[in-house]
C-alpha positions as CSV (number, residue, x, y, z in Angstrom):
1,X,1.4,-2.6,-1.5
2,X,0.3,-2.7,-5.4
3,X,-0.1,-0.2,-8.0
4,X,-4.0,1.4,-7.9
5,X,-4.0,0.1,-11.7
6,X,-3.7,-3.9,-10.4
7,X,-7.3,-3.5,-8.3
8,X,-10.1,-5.4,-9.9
9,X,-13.5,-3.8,-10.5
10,X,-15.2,-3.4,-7.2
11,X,-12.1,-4.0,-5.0
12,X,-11.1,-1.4,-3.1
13,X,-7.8,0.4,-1.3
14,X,-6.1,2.8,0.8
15,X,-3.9,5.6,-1.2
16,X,-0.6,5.2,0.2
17,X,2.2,6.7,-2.6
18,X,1.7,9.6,-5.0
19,X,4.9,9.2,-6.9
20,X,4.9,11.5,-10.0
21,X,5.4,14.5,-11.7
22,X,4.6,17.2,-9.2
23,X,2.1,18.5,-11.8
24,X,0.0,15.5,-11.9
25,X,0.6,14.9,-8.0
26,X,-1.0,18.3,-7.4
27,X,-3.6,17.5,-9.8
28,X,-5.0,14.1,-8.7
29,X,-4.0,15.9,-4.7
30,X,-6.7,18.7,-5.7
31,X,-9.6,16.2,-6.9
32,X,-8.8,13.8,-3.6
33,X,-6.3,11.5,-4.4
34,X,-4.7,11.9,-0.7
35,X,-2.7,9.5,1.6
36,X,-5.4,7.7,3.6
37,X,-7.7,8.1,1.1
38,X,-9.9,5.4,0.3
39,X,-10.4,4.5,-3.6
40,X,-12.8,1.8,-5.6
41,X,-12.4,0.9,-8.7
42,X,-15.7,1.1,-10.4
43,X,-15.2,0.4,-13.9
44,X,-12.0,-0.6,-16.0
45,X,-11.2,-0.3,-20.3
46,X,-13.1,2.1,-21.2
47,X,-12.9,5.2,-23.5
48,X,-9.0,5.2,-24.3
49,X,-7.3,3.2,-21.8
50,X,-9.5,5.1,-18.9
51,X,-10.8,3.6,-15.7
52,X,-13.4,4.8,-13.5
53,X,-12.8,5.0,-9.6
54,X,-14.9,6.3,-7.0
55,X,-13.2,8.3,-4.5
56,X,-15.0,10.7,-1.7
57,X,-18.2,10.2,-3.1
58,X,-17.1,11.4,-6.3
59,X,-16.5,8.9,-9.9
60,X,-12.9,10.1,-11.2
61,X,-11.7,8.8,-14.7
62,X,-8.2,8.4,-15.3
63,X,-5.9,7.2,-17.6
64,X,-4.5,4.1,-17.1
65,X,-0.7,5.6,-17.5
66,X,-1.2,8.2,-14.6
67,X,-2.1,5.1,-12.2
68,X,0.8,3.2,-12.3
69,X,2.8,5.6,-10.1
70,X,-0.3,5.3,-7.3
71,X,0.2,3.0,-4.5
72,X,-2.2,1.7,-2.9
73,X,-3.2,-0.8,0.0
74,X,-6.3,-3.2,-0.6
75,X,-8.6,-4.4,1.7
């Protein structure tokens, strides 16, 4: 496993862990950030340390600080 903030652009993985704050968990839980869920990451430094990842369809930007506690497995 390896945190979702180690992918390179265009490489992609399976959400495994959630491990933070239950506020942020329920957070990045309610915009699709689910067990099983597979993630891309789409573009990377940008804005203030944000990344772009595409998950369900959908481009998420994050900051890179609340990806270090999501696990992932890449494929």
């Amino acid at each position: 496993m390896m945190r979702l903030n180690e992918l390179k652009i265009n490489e992609e993985g399976i959400i495994k862990i959630i491990s933070t704050d239950k506020n942020i968990k329920q957070r990045l839980m309610d915009i699709g950030f689910v067990k099983g869920e597979k993630i891309k990451l789409l573009l990377k430094n940008f804005g203030d340390n944000m990344r772009a990842y595409k998950i369900k369809n959908t481009v998420i930007a994050l900051r890179i600080g609340d990806t270090n506690n999501i696990w992932i497995e890449k494929f």
